[in-house]
Each structure stands twice: as C-alpha cells, then as structure tokens.
N, C-alpha and C positions, 0 to 999 in steps of 0.2 A: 525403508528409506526415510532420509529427515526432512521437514520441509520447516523452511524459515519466513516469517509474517515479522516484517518490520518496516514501519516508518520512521524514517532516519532522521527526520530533520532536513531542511534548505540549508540551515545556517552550520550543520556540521561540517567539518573536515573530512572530509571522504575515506581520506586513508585510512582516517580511527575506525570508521564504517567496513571497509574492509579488511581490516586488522582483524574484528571480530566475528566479521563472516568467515575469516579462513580460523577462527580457532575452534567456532562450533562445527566449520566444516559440513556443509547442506548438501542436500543431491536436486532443490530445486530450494530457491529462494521468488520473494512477492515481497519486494519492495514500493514505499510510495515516497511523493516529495524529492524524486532526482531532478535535477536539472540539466540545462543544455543552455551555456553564454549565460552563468550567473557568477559572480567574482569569487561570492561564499562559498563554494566549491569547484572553486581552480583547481590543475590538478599540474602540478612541473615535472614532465617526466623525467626518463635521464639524458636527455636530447636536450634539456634548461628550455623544450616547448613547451608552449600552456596549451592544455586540451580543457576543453568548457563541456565534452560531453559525460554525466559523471554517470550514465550506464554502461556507455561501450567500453569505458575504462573497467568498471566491475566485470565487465563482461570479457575482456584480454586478459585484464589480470589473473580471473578464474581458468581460463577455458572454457569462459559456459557459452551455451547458447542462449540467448535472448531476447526478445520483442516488450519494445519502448511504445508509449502512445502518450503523447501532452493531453493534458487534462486542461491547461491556461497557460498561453502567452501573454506578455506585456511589457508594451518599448521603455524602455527605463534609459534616459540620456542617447536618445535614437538606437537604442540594440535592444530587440528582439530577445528576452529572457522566457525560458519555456518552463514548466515546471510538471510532474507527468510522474506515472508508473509504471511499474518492470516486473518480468516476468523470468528470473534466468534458471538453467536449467543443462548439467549435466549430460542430459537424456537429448537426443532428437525431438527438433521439435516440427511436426506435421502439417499442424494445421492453429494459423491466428486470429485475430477478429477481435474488436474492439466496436462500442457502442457509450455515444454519451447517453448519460443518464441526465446531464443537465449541459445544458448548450453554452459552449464557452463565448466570454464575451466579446465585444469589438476593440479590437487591440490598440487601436489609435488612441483610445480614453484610458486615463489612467482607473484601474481598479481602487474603489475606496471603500467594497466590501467582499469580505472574503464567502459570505455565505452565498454570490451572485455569482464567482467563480466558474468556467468548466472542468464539469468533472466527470471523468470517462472511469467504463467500466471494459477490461476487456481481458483476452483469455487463451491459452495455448491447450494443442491438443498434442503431448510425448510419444514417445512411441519410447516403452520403458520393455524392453526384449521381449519382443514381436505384442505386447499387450500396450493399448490406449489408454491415457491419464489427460483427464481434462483439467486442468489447473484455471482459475479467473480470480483476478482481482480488482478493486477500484479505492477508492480514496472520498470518501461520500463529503458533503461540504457542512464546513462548521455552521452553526447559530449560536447563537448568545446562552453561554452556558448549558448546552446542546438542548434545549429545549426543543418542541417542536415548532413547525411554522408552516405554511402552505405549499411555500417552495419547498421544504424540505421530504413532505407528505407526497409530491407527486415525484420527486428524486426517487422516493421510494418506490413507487408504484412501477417508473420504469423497473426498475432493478428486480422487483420481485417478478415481473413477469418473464425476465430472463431464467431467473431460481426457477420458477416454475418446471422448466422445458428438461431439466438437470435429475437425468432418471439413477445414473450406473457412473463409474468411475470417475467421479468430479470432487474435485477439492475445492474450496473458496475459502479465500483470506483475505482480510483487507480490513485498514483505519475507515469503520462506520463513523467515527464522528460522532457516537450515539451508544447512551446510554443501554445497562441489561434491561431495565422493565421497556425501552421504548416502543415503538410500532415495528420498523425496522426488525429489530431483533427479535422481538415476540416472534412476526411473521417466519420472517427467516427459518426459527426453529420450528413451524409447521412443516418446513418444507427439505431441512436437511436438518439434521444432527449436531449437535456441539459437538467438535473435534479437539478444543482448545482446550485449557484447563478451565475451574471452575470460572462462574461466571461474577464472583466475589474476590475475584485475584483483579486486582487492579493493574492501568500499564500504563496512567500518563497524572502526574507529568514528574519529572524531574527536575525541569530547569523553570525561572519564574517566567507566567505569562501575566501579560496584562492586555486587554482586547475591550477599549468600550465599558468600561466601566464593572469588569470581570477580571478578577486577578486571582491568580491560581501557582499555588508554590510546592505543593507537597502530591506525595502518590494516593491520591482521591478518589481516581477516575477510571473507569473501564473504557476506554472504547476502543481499543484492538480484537478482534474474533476470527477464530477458524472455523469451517464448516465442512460438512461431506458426507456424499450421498450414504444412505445406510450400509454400503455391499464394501466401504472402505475401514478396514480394522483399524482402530487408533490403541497403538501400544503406549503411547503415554505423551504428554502433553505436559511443558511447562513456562512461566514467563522465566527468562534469562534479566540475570541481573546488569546493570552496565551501567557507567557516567557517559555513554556516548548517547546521543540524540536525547529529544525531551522527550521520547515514547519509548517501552521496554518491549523486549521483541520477543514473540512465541516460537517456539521450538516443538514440532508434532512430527512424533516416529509413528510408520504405518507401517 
C-alpha cells in the first residue's frame, strides 16, 4: 500500500492539492495545515456554494475515510478560522484519538507567534482486511530557523512519550518543523525506524518565506519524516516533486 506525508500549505488552492493526490493516487494519506473558514482555501462546488471545510472536501472528493483535529483557532474579522490535520484513508477506520502536544492558545487574542501556536498530535487505527494499522500524525510548531527552545523541548517530550507506547503495526508521519541532527529526530529514531527516504533529501521550501528576520527561498531544508515500527516493510520511499505547496510530499510503499 502507499502512504502520502504532505503539508500542503494554508495558502494553497486545494484543488491543485487534490489534483495531485489523485495522480499519485494513496491508499491512506497524513496531511497538515488544512483549514476550516479560511478564504485561501475556499472551495465552489458545482452548486456555485463555498464550502470552507477543505478535509471533508478531500475526503468526498476521494471516497476516503477521515478524522480532522485543529491544532489552532483564531477570529480573524469576527470568524473563527481553524487550521489542523488529517488522517484520510481508504481503509476503515476503527479507532481515533488525538492529544495536544502543546495547548492551543486563547482565540479571542490575536496570534503574533507562530511557535506559541496549538499543535495536536493524533492518530487512527484501519482495519486493512481483518489486520490493524495504526497511522499518527502531527504538525510540530516552528521556531526561528528551527532551532531549539524550551517550549519546543517539552512539545517534544509530550510526543515522545506517545512514540514510546508504539510497539507493532504503526506508521508516523508528520511536518517535525525540525531539523535531521535535532533532538526530536535523533530521539524518534531510537524508537522507530526511518520509513522515509534518506534523511539528506530535503522537502521545504519552494516558495519564499520570510518570518522575523529569517528568509528562506530555496530547497535547504528537511523537515518532513516518516516513521514505523520495525515489523512494517518499507518497499521504497521517495520525495515527490511538485509546484504545489511550499513543502514536497513523501511517498512510502509498504
């Protein structure tokens, strides 16, 4: 089966998003950065209604099954805009459950850092013909040229103690936000496997950022990763090329 890791971008067109989700064509995809009530990914069906939710749309337009969880709200001109990741999936899905790793903020204040953000970690269990696949994802939050920082050290701490408990049939994917030498990742691979390709294949950015005094325009950066328990065969692994979103998205057949 193929499993898709991709952060799409807020500010992409959705459709381009599912353009090339139907051409790589996945049997479960771990998306992050969708939304629910943001303008950047309006969606006009063919009804000429605007739908603002842009998972349950991936998730009609596929046939897949699904489970959404925001990561951060914030009123932007009195409305409520949520920002959050997905879990969609072919397969049956059993059993969900989600947990923040860092507590989202109070929605009446406007956010003026992204690193203070909530950011949720959470995870489905398939039922892939009559056998259990636990799938998890999360969306880990930026710092200033991903360096480390205190809050970003105990983000970590929750999430590893999750990894921990992840003996037999589990996959993880997800935008760490974090470099290959960091803590995060080091750890990580004490506890599951790289499933991804190598860890010198870079996956962001394509499009220019600029954040505080950090401006980034070329593919520099790793911080996309798959993981899984030893008992999951990984037949091959690669970063997919694309002009869609400012992150390149991994592609793992098991």
């Amino acid at each position: 089966m193929k499993l898709l890791q991709w952060n799409i971008w807020y500010k992409e067109n959705i459709k381009n998003v599912l353009e090339l989700i139907r051409e790589i064509n996945p049997d479960i995809i771990t998306l992050q950065e969708l939304t629910i009530n943001s303008w950047r990914q309006a969606i006009v069906n063919q009804n000429c209604n605007e739908t603002h939710d842009t998972a349950k749309y991936i998730a009609d337009e596929l046939g897949f099954n699904y489970y959404f969880k925001e990561g951060q709200a914030e009123k932007v001109d009195g409305v409520e805009q949520i920002l959050g990741n997905a879990i969609f999936s072919r397969y049956p899905i059993v059993k969900q459950n989600f947990s923040y790793i860092q507590e989202p903020l109070d929605t009446s204040l406007p956010i003026l850092d992204y690193s203070l953000e909530g950011r949720v970690y959470l995870e489905v269990t398939l039922d892939v013909e009559g056998k259990e696949l636990t799938v998890g994802t999360t969306h880990m939050s930026y710092t200033h040229r991903f360096l480390p920082t205190p809050a970003k050290d105990a983000e970590t701490n929750k999430l590893l103690e999750i990894l921990k408990e992840k003996k037999s049939n589990y996959i993880f994917a997800a935008d760490f936000n974090s470099l290959p030498d960091s803590r995060v990742i080091t750890e990580t691979q004490r506890i599951l496997k790289n499933a991804g390709p190598a860890l010198t294949e870079n996956t962001w950015t394509t499009k220019p950022f600029s954040y505080n005094g950090f401006d980034a325009n070329t593919l520099d950066w790793r911080l996309d990763y798959c993981f899984a328990t030893p008992d999951v065969l990984v037949t091959s692994a690669k970063v997919i090329e694309t002009d869609y979103s400012d992150h390149l998205p991994i592609l793992i057949e098991i």
